[in-house]
Each structure stands twice: as structure tokens, then as C-alpha cells.
C-alpha positions in Angstrom: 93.0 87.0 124.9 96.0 89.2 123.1 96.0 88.4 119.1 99.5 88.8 119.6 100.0 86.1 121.8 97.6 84.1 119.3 98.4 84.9 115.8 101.6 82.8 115.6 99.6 79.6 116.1 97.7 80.3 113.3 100.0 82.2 110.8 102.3 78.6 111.7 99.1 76.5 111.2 97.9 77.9 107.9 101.6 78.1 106.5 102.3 74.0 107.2 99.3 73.1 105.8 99.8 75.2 102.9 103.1 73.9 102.3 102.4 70.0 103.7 99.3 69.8 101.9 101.0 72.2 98.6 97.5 73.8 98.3 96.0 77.0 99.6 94.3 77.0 103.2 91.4 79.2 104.3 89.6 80.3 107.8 86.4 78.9 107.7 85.3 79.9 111.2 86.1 81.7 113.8 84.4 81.4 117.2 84.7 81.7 120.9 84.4 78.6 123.6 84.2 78.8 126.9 82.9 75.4 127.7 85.3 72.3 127.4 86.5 70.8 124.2 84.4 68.8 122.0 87.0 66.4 119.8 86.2 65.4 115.9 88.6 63.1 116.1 92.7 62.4 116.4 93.7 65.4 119.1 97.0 66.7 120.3 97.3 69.3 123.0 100.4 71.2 123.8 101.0 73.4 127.0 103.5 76.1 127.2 104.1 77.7 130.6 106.5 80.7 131.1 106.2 84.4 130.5 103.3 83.3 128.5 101.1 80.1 129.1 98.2 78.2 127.9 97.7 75.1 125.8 97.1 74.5 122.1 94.8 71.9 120.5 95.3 70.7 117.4 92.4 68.4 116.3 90.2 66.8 113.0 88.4 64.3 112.3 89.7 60.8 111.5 89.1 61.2 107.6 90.6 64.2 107.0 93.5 63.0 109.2 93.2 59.8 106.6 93.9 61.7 104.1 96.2 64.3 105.2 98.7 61.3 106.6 98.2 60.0 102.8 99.4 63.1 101.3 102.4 63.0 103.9 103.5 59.8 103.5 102.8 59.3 100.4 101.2 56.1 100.6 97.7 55.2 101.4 97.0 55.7 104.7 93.7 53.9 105.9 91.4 55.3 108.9 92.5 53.0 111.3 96.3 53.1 110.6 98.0 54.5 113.6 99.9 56.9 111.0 96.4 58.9 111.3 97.8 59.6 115.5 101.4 60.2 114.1 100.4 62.7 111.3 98.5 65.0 113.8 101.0 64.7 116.5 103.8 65.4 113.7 101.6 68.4 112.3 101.6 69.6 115.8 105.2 69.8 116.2 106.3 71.8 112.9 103.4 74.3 114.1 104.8 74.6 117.5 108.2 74.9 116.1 107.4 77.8 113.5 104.9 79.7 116.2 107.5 79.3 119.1 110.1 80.9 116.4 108.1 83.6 116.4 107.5 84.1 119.5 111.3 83.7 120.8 111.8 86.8 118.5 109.7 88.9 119.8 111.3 88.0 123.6 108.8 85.7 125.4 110.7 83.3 127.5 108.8 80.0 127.9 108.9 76.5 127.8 106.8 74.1 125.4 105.9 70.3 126.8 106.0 67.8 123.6 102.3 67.1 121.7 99.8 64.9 124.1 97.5 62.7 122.1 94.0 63.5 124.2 90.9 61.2 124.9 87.7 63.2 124.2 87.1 62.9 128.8 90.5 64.8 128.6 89.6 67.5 126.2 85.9 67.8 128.0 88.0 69.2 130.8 91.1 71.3 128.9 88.8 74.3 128.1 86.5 74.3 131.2 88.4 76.5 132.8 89.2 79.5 130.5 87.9 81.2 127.1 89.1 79.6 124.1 89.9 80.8 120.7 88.3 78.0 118.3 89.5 77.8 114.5 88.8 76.1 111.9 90.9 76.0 108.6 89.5 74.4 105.5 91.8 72.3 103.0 91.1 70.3 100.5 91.0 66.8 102.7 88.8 68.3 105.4 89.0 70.8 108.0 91.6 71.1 110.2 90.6 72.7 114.1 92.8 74.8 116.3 92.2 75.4 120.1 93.7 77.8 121.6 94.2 79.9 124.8 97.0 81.9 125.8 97.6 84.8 128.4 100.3 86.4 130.3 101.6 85.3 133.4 100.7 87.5 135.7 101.9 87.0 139.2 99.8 88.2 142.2 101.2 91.3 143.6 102.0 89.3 146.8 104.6 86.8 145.2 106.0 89.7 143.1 106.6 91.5 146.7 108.2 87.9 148.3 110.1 87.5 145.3 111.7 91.1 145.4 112.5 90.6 149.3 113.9 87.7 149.6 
């Protein structure tokens, strides 16, 4: 997997929480996953096909969600409220919005399907089928996880050469 195609997700990640959260954010871990998805809790996926293409999961448990949706809000936000779903879908969407920036400027042409909230059956099978970049980024109200995988399209040569003829 490129880091270039990567590192907007998480420079975006790391600077909303920062400024959401107004505290400082840190990489905790760091891994690789090539098996499915194993969800903490409240999860969003978001697929981007184009010139680039993979999915994004943005995922923690239901405490730290809790507790981030309090700091949002600004009101107490209790671990059942559905403001915990609306917090992590919301989160999703200002990081999609400042890594797509970023992307766009450097000339990839894609398009990005709105945040999914995911069962933990559908997130057994989102990663099953290619390696994963796994992150996770400590705040003070928990940690936060990023999924990601992202690649270049790459056309087989035989629809390049159909493309070209026709």
C-alpha cells in the first residue's frame, strides 16, 4: 500500500481530533491486517472508487464515542444515545472532507460514497479480501481506530487495449 495514498487519512484524522477534541492526539499503534475487521464498537466505512479506490473505517468503542459525542455537543451524551452513531458518522465526514482536499490537489480523480454505519458481520467481511493499514490514535476519551486500504486502479492490460480501440 503507497503512504501517499494513505497519509491523508490520517494527517485528516489526527488534525479533527486535535481540533474537535482541542487536545493533542497521538499514534498509539500501528499494525497490519489482513484478516477481516474486528469492530470495538460504533463503525463507519467509506468507499472511494476512481483513479484511486478502497474503503476507510473509522471505528471505537462505545465509551470513548460517549464521550467524544459529549465534548461535541456539548451536553452529556449517554452510551446508548444515538448521538454516539451520529458523532462517528459526523467525524467520518470532516475526515473524508480534509483527506479528499488533499488528495484532489495532488490530481486523483475519484468519487467518495457517504459514511455507512457497519454491523460487526459486515466488517468481518470488509478486510477479507485485501491488506489493511490498522491505526490507532489515542485521545484523552479513548482511542480512536482507523482502517484503511487504498491502491491504484490498475486496469488489466486487456481493457486498457478495448478501451483504446474502440
Amino acid at each position: 500500500m503507497k503512504m501517499e495514498l494513505i497519509q491523508p487519512f490520517i494527517s485528516a484524522l489526527d488534525a479533527v481530533l486535535a481540533e474537535t477534541l482541542s487536545t493533542s492526539v497521538s499514534i498509539s499503534d500501528v499494525a497490519m491486517d489482513e484478516d477481516g475487521y474486528r469492530k470495538k464498537g460504533p463503525a463507519v466505512l467509506i468507499s472511494i472508487k476512481g483513479q484511486i479506490e478502497g474503503r476507510i473505517i473509522l471505528d471505537m468503542d462505545t465509551a470513548t464515542a460517549a464521550h467524544i459525542a459529549t465534548v461535541m455537543t456539548g451536553g452529556e451524551v449517554g452510551e446508548t444515545s444515538p448521538a454516539i452513531r451520529e458523532t462517528v458518522a459526523e467525524l467520518a465526514n470532516m475526515v473524508i472532507g480534509n483527506a479528499v482536499t488533499l488528495l484532489n490537489d495532488r490530481g486523483f480523480t475519484f468519487k467518495v460514497f457517504p459514511p455507512e454505519l457497519q454491523s460487526a458481520e459486515q466488517l468481518e467481511s470488509a478486510g477479507a479480501d485485501a491488506e489493511a493499514t490498522v491505526l490507532s490514535f489515542h485521545t484523552p476519551q479513548g482511542d480512536v481506530y482507523m482502517n484503511i486500504t487504498m491502491r491504484y486502479l490498475r486496469r488489466r492490460s486487456r481493457e486498457r487495449t478495448l478501451a483504446v480501440t474502440q
